[in-house]
TITILUM-546395 format. One record per residue (C-alpha): x, y, z; residue number from 1. Coordinates in steps of 0.25 Angstrom, whole numbers, padded with zeros to 4 digits. Example, Ala and Ser with C-alpha at 12.3 -4.5 7.8 and 13.67 -1.06 7.14 Angstrom:
BEGIN
u,v,w,num
0049,-0018,0031,1
0055,-0004,0029,2
This chain:
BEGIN
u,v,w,num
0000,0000,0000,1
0005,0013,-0004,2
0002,0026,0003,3
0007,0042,-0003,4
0015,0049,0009,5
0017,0062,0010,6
0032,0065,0011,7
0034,0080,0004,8
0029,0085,-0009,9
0044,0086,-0016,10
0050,0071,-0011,11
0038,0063,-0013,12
0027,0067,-0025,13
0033,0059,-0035,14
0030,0047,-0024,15
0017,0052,-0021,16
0014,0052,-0036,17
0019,0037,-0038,18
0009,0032,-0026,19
-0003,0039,-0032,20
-0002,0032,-0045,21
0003,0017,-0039,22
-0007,0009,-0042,23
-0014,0013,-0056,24
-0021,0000,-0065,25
-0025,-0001,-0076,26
-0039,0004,-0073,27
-0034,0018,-0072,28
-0037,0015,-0057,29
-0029,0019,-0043,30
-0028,0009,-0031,31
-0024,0013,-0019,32
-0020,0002,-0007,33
-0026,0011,0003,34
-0040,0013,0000,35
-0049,0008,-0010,36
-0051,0013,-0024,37
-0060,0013,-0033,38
-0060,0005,-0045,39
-0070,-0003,-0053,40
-0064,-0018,-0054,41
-0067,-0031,-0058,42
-0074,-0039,-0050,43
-0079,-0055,-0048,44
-0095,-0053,-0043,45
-0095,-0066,-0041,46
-0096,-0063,-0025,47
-0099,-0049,-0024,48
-0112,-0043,-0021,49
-0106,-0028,-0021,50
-0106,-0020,-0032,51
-0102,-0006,-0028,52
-0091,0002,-0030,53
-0077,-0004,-0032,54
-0065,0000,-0023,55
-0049,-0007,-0025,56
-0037,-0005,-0017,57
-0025,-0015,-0017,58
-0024,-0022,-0007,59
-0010,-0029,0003,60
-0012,-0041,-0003,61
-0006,-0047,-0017,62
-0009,-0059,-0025,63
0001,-0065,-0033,64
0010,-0054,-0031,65
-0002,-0045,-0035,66
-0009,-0034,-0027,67
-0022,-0036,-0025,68
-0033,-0026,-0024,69
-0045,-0026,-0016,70
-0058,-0022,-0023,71
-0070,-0018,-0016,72
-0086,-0018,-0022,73
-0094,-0010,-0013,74
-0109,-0013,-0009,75
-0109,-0004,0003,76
-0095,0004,0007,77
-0096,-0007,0018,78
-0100,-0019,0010,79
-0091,-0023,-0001,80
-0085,-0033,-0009,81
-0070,-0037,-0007,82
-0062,-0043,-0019,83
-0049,-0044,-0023,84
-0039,-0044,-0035,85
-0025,-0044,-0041,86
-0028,-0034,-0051,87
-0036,-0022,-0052,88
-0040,-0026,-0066,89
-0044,-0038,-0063,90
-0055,-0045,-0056,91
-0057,-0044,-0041,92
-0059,-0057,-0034,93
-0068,-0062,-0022,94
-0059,-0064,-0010,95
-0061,-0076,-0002,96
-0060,-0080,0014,97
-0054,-0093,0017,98
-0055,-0094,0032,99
-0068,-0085,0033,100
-0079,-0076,0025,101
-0072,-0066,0020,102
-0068,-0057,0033,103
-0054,-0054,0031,104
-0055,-0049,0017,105
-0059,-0035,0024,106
-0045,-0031,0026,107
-0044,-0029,0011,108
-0053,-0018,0013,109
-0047,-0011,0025,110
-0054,-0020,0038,111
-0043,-0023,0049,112
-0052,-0034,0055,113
-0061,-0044,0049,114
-0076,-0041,0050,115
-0087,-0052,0055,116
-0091,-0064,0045,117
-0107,-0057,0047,118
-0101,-0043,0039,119
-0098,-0053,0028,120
-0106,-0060,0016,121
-0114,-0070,0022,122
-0114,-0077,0010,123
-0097,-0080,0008,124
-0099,-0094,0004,125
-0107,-0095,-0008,126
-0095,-0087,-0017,127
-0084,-0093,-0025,128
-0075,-0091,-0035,129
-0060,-0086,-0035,130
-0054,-0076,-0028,131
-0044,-0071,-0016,132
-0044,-0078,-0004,133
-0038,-0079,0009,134
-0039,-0085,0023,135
-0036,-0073,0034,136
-0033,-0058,0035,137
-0020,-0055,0031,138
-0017,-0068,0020,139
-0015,-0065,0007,140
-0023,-0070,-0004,141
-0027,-0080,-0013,142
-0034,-0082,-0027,143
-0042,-0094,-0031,144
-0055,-0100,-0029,145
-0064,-0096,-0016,146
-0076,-0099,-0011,147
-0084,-0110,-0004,148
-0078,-0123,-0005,149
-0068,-0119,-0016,150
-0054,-0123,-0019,151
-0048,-0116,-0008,152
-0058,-0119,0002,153
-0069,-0111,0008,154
-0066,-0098,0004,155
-0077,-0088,0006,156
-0079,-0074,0001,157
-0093,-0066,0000,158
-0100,-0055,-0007,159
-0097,-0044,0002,160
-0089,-0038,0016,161
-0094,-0030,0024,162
-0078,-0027,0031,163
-0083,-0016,0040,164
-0076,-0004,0034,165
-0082,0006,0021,166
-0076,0004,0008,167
-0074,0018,0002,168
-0063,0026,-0007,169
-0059,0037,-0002,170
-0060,0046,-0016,171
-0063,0043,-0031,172
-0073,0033,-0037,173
-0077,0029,-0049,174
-0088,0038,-0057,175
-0097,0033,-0067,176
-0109,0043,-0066,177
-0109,0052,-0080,178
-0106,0064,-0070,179
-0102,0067,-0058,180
-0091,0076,-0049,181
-0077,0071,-0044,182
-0070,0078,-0032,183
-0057,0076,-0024,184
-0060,0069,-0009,185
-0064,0082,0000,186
-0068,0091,-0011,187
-0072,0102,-0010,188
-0063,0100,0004,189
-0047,0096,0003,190
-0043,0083,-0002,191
-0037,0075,0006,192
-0019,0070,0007,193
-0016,0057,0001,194
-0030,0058,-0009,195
-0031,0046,-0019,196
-0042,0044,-0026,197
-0047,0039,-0040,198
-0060,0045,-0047,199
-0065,0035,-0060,200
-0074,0042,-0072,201
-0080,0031,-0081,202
-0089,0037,-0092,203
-0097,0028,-0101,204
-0090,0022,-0113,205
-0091,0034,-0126,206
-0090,0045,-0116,207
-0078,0052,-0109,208
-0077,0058,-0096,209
-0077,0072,-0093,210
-0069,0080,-0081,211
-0074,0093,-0078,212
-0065,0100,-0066,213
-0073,0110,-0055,214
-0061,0113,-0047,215
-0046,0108,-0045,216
-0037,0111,-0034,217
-0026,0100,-0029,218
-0013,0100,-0023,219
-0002,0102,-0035,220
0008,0094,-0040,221
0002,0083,-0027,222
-0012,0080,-0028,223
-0019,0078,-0042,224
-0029,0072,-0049,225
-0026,0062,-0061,226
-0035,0058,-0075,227
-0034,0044,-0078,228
-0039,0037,-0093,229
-0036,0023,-0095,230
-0025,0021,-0084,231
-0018,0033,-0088,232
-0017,0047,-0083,233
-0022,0058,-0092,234
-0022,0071,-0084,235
-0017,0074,-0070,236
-0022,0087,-0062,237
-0016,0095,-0051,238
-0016,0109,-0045,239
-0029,0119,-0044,240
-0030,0120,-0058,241
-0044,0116,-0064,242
-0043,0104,-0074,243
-0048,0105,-0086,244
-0060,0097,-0091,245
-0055,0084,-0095,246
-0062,0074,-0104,247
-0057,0059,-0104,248
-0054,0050,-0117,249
-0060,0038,-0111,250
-0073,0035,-0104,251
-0065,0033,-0089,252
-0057,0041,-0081,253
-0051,0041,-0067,254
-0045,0052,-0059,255
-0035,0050,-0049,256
-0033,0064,-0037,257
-0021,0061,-0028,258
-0017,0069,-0015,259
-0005,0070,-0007,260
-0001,0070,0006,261
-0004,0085,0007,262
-0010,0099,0004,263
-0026,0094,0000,264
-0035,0105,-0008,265
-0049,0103,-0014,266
-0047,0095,-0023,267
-0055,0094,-0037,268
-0069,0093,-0042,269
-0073,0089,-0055,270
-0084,0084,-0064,271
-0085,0071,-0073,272
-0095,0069,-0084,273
-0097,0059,-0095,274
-0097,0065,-0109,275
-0097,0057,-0125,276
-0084,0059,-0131,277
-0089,0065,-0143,278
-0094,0078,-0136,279
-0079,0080,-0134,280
-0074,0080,-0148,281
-0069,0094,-0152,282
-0079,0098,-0162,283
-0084,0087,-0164,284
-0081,0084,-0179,285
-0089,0076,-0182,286
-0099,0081,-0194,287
-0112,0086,-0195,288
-0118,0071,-0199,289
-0108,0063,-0189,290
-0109,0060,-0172,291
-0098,0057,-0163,292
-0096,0043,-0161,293
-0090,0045,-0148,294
-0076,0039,-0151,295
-0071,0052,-0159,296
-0078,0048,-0172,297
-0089,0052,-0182,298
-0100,0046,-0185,299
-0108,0049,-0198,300
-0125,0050,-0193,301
-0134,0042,-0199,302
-0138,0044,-0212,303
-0125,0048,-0215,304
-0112,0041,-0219,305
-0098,0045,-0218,306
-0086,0043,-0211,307
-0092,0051,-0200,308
-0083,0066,-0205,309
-0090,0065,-0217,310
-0105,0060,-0217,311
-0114,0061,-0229,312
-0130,0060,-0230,313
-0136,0045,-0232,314
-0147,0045,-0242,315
-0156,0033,-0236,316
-0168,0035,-0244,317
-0158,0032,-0257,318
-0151,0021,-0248,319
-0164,0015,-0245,320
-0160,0017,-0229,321
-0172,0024,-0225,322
-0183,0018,-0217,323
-0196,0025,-0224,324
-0207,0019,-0226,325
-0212,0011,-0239,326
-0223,0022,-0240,327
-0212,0034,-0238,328
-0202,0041,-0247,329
-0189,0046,-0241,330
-0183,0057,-0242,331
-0166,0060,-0238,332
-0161,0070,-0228,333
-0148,0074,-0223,334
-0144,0060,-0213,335
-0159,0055,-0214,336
-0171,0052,-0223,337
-0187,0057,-0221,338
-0197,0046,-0224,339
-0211,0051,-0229,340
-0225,0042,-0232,341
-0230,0041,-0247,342
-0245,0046,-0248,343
-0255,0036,-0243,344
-0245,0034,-0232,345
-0243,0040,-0218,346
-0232,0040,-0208,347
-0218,0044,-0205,348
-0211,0037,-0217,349
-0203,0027,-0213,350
-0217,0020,-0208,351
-0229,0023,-0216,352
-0244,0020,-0216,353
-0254,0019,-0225,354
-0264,0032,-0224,355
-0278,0028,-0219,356
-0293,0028,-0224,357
-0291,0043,-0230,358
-0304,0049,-0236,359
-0307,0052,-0251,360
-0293,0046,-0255,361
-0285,0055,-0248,362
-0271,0053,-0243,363
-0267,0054,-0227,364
-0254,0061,-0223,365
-0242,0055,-0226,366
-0237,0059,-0213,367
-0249,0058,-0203,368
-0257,0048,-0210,369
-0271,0056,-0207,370
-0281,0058,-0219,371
-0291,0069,-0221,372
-0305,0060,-0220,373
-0306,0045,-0219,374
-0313,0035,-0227,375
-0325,0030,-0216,376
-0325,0021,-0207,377
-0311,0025,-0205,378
-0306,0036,-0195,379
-0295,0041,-0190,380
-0285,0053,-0193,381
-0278,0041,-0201,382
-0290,0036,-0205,383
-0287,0023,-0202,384
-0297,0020,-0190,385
-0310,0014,-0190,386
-0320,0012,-0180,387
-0323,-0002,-0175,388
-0336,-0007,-0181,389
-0344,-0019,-0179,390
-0351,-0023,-0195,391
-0355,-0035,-0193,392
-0365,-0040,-0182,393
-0364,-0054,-0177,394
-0379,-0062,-0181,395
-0388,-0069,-0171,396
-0384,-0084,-0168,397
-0391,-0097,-0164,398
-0385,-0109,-0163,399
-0388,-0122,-0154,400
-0379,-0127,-0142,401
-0363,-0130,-0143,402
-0364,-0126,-0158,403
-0354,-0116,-0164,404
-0357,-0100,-0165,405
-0354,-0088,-0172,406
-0354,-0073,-0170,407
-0347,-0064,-0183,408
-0346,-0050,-0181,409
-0337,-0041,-0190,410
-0332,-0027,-0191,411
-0321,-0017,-0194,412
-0313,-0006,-0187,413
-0297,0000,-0188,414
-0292,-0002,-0178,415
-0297,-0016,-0180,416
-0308,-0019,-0167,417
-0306,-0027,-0157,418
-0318,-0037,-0156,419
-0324,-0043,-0146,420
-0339,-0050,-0143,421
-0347,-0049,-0132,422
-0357,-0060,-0126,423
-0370,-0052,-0122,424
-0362,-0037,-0119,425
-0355,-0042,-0107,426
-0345,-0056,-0111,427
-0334,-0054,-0120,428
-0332,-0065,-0128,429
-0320,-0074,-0127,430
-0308,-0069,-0138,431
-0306,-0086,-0140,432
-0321,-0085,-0149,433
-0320,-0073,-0157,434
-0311,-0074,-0169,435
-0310,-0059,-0177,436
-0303,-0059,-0191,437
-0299,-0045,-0194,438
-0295,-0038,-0206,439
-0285,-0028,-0203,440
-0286,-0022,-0220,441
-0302,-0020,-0219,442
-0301,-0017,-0204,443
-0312,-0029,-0202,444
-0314,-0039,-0192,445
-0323,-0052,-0193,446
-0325,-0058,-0177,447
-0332,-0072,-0175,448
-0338,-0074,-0159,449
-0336,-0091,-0161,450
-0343,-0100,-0152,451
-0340,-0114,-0153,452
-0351,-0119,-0145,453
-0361,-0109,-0140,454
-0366,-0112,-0126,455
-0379,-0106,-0118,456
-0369,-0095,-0112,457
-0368,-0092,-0127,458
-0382,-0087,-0129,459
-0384,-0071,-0130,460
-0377,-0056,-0137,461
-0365,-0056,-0143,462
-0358,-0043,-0151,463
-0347,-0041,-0157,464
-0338,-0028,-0153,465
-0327,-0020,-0161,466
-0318,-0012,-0155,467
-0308,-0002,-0159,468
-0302,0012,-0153,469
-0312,0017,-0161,470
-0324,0013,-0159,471
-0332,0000,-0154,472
-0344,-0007,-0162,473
-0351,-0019,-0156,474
-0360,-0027,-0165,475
-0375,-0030,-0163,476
-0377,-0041,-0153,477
-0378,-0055,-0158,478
-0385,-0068,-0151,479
-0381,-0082,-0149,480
-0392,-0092,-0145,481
-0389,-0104,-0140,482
-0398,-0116,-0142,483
-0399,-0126,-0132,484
-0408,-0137,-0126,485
-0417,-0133,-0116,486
-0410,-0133,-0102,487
-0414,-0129,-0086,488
-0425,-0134,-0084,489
-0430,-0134,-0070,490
-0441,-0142,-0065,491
-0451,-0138,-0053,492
-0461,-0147,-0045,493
-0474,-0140,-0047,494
-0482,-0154,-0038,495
-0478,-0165,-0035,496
-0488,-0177,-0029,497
-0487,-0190,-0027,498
-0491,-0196,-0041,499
-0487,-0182,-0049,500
-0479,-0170,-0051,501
-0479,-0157,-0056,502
-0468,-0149,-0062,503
-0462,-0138,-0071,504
-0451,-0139,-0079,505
-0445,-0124,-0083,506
-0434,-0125,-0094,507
-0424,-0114,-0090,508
-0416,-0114,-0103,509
-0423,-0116,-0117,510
-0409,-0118,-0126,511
-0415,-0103,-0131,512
-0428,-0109,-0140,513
-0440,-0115,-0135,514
-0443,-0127,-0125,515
-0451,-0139,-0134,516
-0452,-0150,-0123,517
-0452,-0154,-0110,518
-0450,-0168,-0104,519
-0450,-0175,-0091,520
-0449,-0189,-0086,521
-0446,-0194,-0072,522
-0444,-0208,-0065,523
-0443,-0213,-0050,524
-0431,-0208,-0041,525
-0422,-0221,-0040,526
-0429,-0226,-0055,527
-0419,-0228,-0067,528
-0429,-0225,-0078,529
-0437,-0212,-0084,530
-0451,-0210,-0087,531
-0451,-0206,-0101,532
-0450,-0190,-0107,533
-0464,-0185,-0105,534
-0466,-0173,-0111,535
-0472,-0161,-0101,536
-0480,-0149,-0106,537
-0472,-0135,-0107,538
-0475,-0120,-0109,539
-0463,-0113,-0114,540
-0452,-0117,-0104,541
-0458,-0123,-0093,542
-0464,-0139,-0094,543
-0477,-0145,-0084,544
-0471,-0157,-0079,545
-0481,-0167,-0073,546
-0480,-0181,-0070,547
-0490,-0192,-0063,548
-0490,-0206,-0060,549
-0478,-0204,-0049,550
-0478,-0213,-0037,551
-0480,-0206,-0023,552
-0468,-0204,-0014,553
-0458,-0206,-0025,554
-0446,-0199,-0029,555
-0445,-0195,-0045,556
-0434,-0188,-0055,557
-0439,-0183,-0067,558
-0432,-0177,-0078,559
-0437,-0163,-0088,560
-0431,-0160,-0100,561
-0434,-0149,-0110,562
-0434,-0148,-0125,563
-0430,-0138,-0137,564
-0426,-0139,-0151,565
-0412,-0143,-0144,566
-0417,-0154,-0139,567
-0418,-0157,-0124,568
-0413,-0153,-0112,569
-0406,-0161,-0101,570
-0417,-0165,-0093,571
-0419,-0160,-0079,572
-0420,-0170,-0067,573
-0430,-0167,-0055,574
-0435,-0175,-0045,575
-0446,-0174,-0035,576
-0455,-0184,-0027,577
-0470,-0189,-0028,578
-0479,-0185,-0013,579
-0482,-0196,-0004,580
-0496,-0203,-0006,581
-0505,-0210,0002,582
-0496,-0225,0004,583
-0504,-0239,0000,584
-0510,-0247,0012,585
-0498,-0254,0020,586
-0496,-0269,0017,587
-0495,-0283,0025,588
-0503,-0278,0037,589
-0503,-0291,0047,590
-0502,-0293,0061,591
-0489,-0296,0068,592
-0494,-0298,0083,593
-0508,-0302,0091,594
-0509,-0303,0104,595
-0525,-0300,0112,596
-0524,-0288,0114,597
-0514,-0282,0101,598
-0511,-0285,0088,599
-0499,-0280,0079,600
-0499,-0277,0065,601
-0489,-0275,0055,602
-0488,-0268,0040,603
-0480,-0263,0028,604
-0480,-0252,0023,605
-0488,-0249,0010,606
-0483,-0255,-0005,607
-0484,-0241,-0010,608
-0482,-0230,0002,609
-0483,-0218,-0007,610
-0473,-0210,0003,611
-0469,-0212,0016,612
-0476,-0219,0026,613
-0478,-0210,0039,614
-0487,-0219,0047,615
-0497,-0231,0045,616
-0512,-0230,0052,617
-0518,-0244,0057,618
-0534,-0243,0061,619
-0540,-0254,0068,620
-0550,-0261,0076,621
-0557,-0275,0081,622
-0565,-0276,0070,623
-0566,-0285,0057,624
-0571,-0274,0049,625
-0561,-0265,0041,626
-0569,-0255,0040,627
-0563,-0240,0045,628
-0576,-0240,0052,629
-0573,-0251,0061,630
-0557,-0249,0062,631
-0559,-0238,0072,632
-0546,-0237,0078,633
-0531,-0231,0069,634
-0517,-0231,0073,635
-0506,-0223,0067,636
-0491,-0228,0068,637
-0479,-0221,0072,638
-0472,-0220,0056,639
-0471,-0231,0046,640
-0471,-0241,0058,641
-0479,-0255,0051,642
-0483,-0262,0062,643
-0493,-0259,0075,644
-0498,-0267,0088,645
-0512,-0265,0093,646
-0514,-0266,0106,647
-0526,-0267,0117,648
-0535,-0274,0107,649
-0545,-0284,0113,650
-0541,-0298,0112,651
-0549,-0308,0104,652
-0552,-0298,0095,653
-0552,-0296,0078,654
-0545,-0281,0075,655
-0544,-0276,0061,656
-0532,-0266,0056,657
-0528,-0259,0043,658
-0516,-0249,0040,659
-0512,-0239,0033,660
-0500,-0230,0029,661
-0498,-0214,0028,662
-0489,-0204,0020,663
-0487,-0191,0019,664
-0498,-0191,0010,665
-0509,-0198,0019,666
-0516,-0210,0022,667
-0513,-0224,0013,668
-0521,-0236,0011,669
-0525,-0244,0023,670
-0522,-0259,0021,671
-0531,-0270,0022,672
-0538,-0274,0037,673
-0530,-0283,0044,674
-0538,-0293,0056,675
-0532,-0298,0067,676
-0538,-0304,0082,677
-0531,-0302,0096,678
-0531,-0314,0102,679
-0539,-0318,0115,680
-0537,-0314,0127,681
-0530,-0323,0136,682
-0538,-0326,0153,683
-0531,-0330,0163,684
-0539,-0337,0173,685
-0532,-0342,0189,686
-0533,-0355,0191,687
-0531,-0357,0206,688
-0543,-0347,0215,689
-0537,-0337,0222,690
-0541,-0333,0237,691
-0543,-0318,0234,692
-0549,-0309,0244,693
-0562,-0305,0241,694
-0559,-0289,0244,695
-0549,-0290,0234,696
-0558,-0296,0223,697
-0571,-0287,0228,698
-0561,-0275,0225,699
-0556,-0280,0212,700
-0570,-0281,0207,701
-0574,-0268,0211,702
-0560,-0261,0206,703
-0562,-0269,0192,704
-0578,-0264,0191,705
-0575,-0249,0196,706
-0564,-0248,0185,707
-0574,-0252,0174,708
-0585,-0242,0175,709
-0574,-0231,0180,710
-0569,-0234,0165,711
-0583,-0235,0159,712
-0586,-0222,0165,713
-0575,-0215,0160,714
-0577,-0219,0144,715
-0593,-0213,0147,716
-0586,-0201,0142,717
-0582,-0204,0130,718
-0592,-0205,0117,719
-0583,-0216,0113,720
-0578,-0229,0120,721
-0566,-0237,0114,722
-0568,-0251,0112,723
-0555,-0251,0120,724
-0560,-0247,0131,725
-0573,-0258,0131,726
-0564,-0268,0131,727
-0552,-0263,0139,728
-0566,-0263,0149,729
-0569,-0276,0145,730
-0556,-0282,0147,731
-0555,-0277,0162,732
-0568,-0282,0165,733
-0563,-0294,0161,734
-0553,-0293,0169,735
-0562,-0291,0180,736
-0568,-0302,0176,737
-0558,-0312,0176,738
-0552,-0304,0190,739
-0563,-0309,0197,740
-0561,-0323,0191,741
């Protein structure tokens, strides 16, 4: 490292000198070991995600027997990218750490102690590639492959430090705006002893850079400031003196200020701008037809030819190299040609149209194209506009179920209309059924609405509609009708009874023409086979349905369907059930028990019920006779129950019993009388006398007689006297009787 120390102005400049210029590359660039410089170098990105400003300095270290120089890439003047290489020309490497992540590589950039592995790239290991490389602070360097498991070993290296100091130059730059103000450090203050600092101009390739000094006032002979082009030094300025403007021959320059050890003034301020090369050619000699090429040279313009010092005028309508129109003349000028439409033509000649519908034969402006009146229909300035017009109506159509259909409408307009058809004013119709063939020479469309199988949704309006910007025409409506077989035919029970039913059969849909018959047939719920079609009388939409000879209680379906010129509907199934009847008498009336005082009778219910039984009513009585007149007493059972017992009847004695059933609609048949006799009443006489005392047998005689006429009283009051009770009377004076036995 090499440092300028002041020993006296007379002994020592010519060695001050020769330490400002030590290190000058190739690159017209300074680098100092003691600070960091600016410089724009080559770089390997393969493991950088800084792409800031760029800062080098040689470092203590060689390779090789090299220097090598440490660059910087700056993402924050805290965070940054440290590389390294042997050569400022060349590429700078990715520097790797064999015995941790990286930490010690902060002392190439000033750090005296090794910063936490947190402040570092987190994500060190997933680089590799070739690079420097070294274990510990303090060794010296090696090159080859680094990275994760490489070669070498695990060398890692990352994308960025963070090495806890700020990376910053402490003058120059590099400047690539297209303007802008340079100053020495301090200004409009003293610069500072010892200044060293590098200011690089680049300019854009074809332009120069322009200096333009505001004020001048260095130490002379000792502090300077010096122009740089390609490597070399072109102009050197000391003193107060104000510089003269100074234009560079190439697009780069870099100026170089120097201080010494002592006496500091203000220093300099200047302006740099950007400007093209031609506009700095004395005079600029070249002709009236030619332009500057930026590289000192002359160009003839076009429509010219020359060397670029002597241009001559093209004639391109002769050469055939202008661009008019096959409807234009051309006509030569000085560097150029004019293009001009031919009558009947309009435009700006190199693209001419043909005039539009002018009136009386007159001709439109070659120029604008607009004609004094137009032919009619057309409009327009141009008269090339028509409105859109609808000449052609769609016609009625009928046509029968699933069949194909229809609709033409044609019209005419310029622009050519759009065309569109609408289903009843409100559905537009989908663009997959309308086909429109155009004529873009008569200005005439033909559109076809298709149907490829017209459905009830089908029925109704349809118009056509053109459109253009304009006007819009829509045609007068059109119908479709759909013919169809009748359909919804809804049937209502008007009455129903047990051997008949009335109903009505309304046909909702007619197929759009007129109902010619109505049918019905029913059959039995459960049944397989139909009663045949039996035709029903109709008004207009609506059939009379009646049908007789139906059993009671039963459960039917019946069948409608309607008729048109078609042919007939689907039929309509409904069902409905026949009212209870009377039921038939009860069969197998029998008895099942006799004893002398009650029989038991059984029965099954009737062969033909008619409904549901509810109950069963059995009259009765001691009598042969079957007469109502002589049966005088009726019992009613408790549900469909088929059997009953009689008790307290009198022994020894002929009864007579018939049944019958009930449902909902009344009273059946009853069956025939059945007979039957109690049997005899069994006595039970003591065979060995029996001492009784005689109070007890007077007393029982007259308990037994008070208890029979205390009865017979008591059934004075009523006007009439069961046989029951007669002989329930009889049977305890018997009792009595065979008491006193």
């Amino acid at each position: 490292m090499f440092k300028a120390v002041a020993l006296g102005r007379c002994s020592f400049g010519t060695l001050k000198l020769f330490l400002i210029f030590l290190i000058l590359d190739s690159a017209f660039s300074v680098v100092n070991d003691d600070y960091f410089t600016p410089y724009d170098f080559n770089v390997d990105n393969s493991c950088n995600s800084c792409h800031g400003a760029k800062y080098v300095k040689r470092s203590q270290y060689s390779y090789g027997g090299r220097p090598l120089y440490v660059g910087v890439i700056l993402c924050s003047f805290t965070r940054y990218k440290i590389l390294m290489s042997d050569s400022l020309s060349g590429t700078f490497r990715n520097i790797g750490d064999r015995g941790g992540h990286g930490q010690d590589h902060c002392e190439l950039v000033g750090a005296l102690v090794d910063p936490p592995s947190s402040a570092l790239d987190s994500d060190y290991r997933s680089c590799s590639g070739t690079g420097f490389w070294r274990r510990l602070r303090g060794d010296q360097f090696n090159y080859g492959a680094i990275g994760d498991g490489s070669v070498n070993g695990n060398i890692w290296y990352g994308r960025w430090y963070e090495c806890g100091l700020a990376i910053q130059a402490s003058c120059g730059g590099i400047f690539v705006d297209a303007s802008g103000i340079i100053t020495s450090p301090g200004y409009p203050g003293s610069y500072g002893n010892n200044e060293y600092c590098v200011y690089t101009i680049r300019a854009p390739s074809g332009n120069f850079v322009r200096l333009d000094f505001q004020e001048f006032n260095l130490e002379s002979r000792y502090d300077n400031l010096r122009i740089f082009e390609d490597g070399s030094e072109i102009q050197r300025y000391t003193g107060s003196s104000l510089p003269p403007t100074y234009i560079s021959s190439t697009n780069a320059v870099q100026l170089v200020f120097t201080s010494d050890g002592s006496v500091t003034l203000t220093g300099f301020n200047l302006t740099y701008s950007y400007a093209n090369e031609c506009a700095f050619i004395n005079g600029n000699n070249c002709p009236a037809h030619a332009t500057c090429n930026g590289t000192f040279t002359c160009t003839c313009n076009t429509g010219f030819t020359g060397n670029g010092v002597q241009c001559t005028d093209l004639n391109e309508c002769v050469m055939h190299a202008d661009n008019c129109d096959l409807h234009a003349t051309c006509t030569n000028t000085p560097g150029s040609f004019t293009c001009a439409c031919v009558d009947g033509y309009y435009g700006n000649g190199t693209s001419c149209s043909v005039c539009g519908h002018c009136a009386g034969g007159s001709a439109c402006n070659t120029v604008s194209g607009i004609c004094p009146a137009c032919l009619s229909p057309w409009t327009g300035q141009l008269c090339q506009e028509m409105p859109a017009e609808v000449t052609n109506d769609p016609e009625n159509i009928t046509q029968s179920l699933s069949q194909s259909a229809m609709f033409t409408c044609a019209g005419r307009g310029e622009p050519m209309p759009n065309v569109t058809w609408r289903h009843g004013g409100r559905r537009t119709i989908p663009t997959g059924a309308v086909t429109t063939i155009q004529s873009q020479a008569q200005h005439t469309f033909t559109s076809t609405l298709t149907f490829n199988s017209v459905q009830r949704a089908d029925n109704g309006e349809y118009t056509c509609t053109a459109a253009n910007s304009l006007q819009t025409d829509t045609s007068s409506p059109a119908t479709l009708i759909v013919l169809e077989r009748p359909g919804e035919i809804n049937v209502t029970v008007a009455s129903q009874r047990s051997t008949t039913l009335y109903a009505t059969a309304d046909v909702g849909f007619t197929g759009n023409q007129p109902v010619t018959a109505i049918h019905v047939r029913s059959r039995r719920k459960g049944e397989s086979f139909w009663g045949n079609w039996t035709s029903v009388g109709f008004a207009g939409t609506r059939g009379t349905v009646n049908i007789t000879g139906l059993t009671p209680a039963t459960d039917y379906i019946g069948q409608v369907r309607a008729q048109n010129s078609e042919g007939w509907s689907r039929s309509v199934q409904f069902t409905w059930r026949t009212r209870d009847a009377p039921p038939g008498p009860p069969s197998r009336l029998q008895t099942s028990s006799i004893s002398s005082h009650s029989i038991s009778i059984t029965w099954q219910r009737p062969a033909v019920p008619n409904g549901v039984i509810t109950h069963y009513s059995i009259r009765y009585g001691p009598t042969m006779n079957c007469s109502d007149s002589e049966l005088l007493h009726e019992v009613t059972t408790q549900g469909s129950n088929t059997s009953l017992t009689f008790p307290g009847l009198l022994p020894n004695t002929m009864y007579t019993f018939r049944v019958r059933g009930f449902t909902s609609a009344g009273a059946g048949n009853f069956t025939d009388c059945l007979h039957a006799r109690t049997a005899a009443a069994e006595v039970y006489v003591q065979t060995k006398p029996t001492a009784f005392p005689l109070a007890a047998v007077i007393g029982g005689a007259v308990a037994a007689g008070v208890l029979i006429f205390a009865i017979a009283a008591a059934l004075m009051f009523y006007r009439y006297v069961s046989w029951k009770v007669i002989v329930l009377l009889q049977y305890v004076y018997h009792c009595q009787s065979a008491f006193n036995l």
